[in-house]
C-alpha positions as CSV (number, residue, x, y, z in Angstrom):
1,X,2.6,-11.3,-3.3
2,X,6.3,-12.2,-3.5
3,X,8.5,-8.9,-4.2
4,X,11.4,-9.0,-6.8
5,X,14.9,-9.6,-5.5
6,X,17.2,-7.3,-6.1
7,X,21.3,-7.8,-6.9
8,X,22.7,-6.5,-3.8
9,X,25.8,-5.5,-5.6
10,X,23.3,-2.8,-7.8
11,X,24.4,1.0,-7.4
12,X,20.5,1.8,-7.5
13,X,17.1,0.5,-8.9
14,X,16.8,2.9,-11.2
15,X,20.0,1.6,-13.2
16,X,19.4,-0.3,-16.2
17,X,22.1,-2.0,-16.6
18,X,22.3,-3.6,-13.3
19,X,18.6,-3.9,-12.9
20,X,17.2,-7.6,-12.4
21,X,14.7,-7.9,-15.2
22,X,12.0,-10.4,-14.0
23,X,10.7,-11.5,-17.8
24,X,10.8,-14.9,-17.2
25,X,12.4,-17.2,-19.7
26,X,10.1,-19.0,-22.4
27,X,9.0,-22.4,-21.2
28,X,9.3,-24.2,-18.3
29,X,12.1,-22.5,-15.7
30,X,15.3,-24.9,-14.6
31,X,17.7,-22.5,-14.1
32,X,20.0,-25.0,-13.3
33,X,20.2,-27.9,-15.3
34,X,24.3,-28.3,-15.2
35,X,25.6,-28.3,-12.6
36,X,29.8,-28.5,-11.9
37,X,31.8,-28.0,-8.8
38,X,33.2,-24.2,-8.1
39,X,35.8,-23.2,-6.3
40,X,35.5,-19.7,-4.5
41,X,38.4,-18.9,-2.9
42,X,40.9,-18.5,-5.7
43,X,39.3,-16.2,-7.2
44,X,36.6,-13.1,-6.5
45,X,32.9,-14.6,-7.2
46,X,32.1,-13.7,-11.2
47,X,30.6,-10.5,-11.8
48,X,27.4,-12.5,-12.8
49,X,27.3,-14.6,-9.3
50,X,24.6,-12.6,-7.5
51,X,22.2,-12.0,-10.3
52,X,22.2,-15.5,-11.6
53,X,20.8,-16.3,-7.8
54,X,18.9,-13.7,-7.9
55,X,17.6,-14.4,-11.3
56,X,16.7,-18.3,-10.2
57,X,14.9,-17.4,-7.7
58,X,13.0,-14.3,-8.9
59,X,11.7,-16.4,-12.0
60,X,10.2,-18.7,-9.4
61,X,9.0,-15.9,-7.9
62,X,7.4,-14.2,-10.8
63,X,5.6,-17.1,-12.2
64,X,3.9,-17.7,-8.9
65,X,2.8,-14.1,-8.9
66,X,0.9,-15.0,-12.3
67,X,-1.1,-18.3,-11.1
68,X,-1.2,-17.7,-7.0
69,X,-4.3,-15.3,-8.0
70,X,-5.9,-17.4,-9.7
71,X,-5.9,-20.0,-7.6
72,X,-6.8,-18.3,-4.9
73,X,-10.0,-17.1,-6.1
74,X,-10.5,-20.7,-7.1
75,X,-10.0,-21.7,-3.5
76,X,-7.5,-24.4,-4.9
77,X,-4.4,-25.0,-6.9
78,X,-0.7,-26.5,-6.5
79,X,2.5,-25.6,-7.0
80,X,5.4,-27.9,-6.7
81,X,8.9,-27.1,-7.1
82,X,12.0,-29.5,-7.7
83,X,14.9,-29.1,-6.0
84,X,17.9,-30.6,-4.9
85,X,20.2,-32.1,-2.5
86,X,21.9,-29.0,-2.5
87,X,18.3,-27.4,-0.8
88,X,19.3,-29.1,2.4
89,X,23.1,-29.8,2.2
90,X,25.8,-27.7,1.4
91,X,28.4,-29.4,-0.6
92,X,31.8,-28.4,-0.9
93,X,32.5,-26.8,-4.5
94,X,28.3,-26.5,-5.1
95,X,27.9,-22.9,-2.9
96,X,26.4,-21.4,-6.5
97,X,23.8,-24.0,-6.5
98,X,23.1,-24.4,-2.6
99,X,22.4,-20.7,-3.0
100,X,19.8,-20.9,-5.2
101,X,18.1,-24.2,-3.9
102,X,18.4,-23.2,-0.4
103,X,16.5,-20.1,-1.5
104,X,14.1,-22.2,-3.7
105,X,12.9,-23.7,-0.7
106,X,12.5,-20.9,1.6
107,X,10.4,-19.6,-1.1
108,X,8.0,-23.0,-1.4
109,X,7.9,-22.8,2.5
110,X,6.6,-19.5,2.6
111,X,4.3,-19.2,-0.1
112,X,2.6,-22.9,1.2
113,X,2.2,-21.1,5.0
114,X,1.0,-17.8,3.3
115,X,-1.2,-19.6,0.6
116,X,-2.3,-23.1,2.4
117,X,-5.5,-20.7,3.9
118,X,-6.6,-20.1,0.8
119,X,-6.6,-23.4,-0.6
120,X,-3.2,-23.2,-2.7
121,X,-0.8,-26.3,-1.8
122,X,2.5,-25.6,-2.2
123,X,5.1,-28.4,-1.9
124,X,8.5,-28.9,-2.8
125,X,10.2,-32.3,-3.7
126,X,14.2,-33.1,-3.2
127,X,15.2,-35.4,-5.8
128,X,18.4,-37.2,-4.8
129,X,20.3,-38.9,-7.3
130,X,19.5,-39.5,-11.3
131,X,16.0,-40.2,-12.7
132,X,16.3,-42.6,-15.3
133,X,19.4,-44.4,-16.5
134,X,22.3,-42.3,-17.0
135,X,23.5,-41.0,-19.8
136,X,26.5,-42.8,-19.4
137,X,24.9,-45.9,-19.1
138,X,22.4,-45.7,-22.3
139,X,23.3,-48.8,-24.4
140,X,25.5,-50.2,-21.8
141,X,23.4,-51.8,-19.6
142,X,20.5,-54.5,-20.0
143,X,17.7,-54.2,-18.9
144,X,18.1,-57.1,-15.7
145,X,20.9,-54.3,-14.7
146,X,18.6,-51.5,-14.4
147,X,17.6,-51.8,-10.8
148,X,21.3,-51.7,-9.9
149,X,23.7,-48.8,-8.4
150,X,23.9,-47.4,-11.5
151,X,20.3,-46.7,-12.3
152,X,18.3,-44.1,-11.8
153,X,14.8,-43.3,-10.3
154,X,11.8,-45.1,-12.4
155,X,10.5,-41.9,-14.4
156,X,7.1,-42.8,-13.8
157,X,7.8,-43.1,-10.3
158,X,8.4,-39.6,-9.6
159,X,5.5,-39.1,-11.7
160,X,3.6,-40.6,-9.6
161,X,4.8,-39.4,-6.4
162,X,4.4,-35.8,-8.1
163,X,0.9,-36.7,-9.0
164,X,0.5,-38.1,-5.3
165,X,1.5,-34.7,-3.5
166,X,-1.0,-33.0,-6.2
167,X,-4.2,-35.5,-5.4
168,X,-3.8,-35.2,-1.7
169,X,-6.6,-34.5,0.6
170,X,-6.5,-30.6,2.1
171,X,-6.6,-31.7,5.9
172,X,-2.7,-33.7,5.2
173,X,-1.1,-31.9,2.4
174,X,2.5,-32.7,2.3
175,X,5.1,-29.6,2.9
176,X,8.0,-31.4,1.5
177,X,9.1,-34.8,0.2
178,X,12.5,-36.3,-0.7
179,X,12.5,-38.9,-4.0
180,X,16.2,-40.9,-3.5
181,X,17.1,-43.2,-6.4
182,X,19.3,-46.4,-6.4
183,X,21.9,-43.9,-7.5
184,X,22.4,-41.2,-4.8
185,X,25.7,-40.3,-4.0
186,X,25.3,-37.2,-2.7
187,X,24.3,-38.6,1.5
């Protein structure tokens, strides 16, 4: 069972108020869901840089530790995560999110090795680029023009592809899979 990361900048455990509390937020967890370039060197890191990678991946973390169990003793179950470009490519200004997506898949990498012999597929998909047509596109755009640059990945696409990694047979279960859309720009 994963154990709870702790902020290395902590004076000890036992101190509240540094203390990573591992309540994980209501609903589903997407710890990062803006995302802006950084730059580190100016300036020290906030004070909040280490727990808020901690936090991202402890969340993950925890909410396996409620279902892995259960579907062990099932003999089956799947966990996919999402993550990112960023979880196999640095990018300059993006260090704060490579941190946590780098870590994010570490995490899906271990648990599928530790949990694969028990049944449990754990897989983790790198979407690259938008899904769906950008905001900045809504209303812009007809609907000839969606397959262009500017579009995004067909929503029900990645469903699909989600629901593909799911459904697979036990004797080829996929480790990882990377979704690009017309619209990459980060390769």
């Amino acid at each position: 069972m994963p154990r709870p990361a702790r902020c290395p900048s902590s004076p000890s455990p036992q101190t509240p108020s540094t203390a990573l509390s591992l309540s994980p937020p209501p609903g589903p967890s997407n710890a990062r869901s803006k995302c802006a370039p950084t730059n580190l060197l100016p300036t020290k890191p906030p004070p909040f840089f280490h727990l808020r990678r901690a936090r991202d991946i402890s969340v993950s973390a925890f909410h396996c530790s409620q279902v892995i169990p259960g579907m062990v003793e099932r003999g089956r179950g799947t966990i996919i995560f999402t993550g990112s470009s960023a979880s196999v490519t640095g990018f300059a200004g993006y260090s704060d999110l490579s941190c946590g997506k780098f870590a994010l898949r570490g995490l899906s990498q271990s648990l599928a090795k530790e949990f694969q012999p028990a049944g449990v597929h754990v897989a983790h998909m790198i979407i690259d680029g938008v899904i769906g047509e950008r905001r900045s596109q809504r209303g812009k755009t007809g609907a000839a023009d969606t397959a262009g640059a500017g579009a995004g990945a067909d929503p029900d696409a990645v469903a699909q592809s989600y629901w593909h990694v799911h459904a697979q047979d036990k004797s080829a279960w996929t480790l990882e899979m990377d979704i690009r859309s017309p619209s990459s720009f980060m390769y």
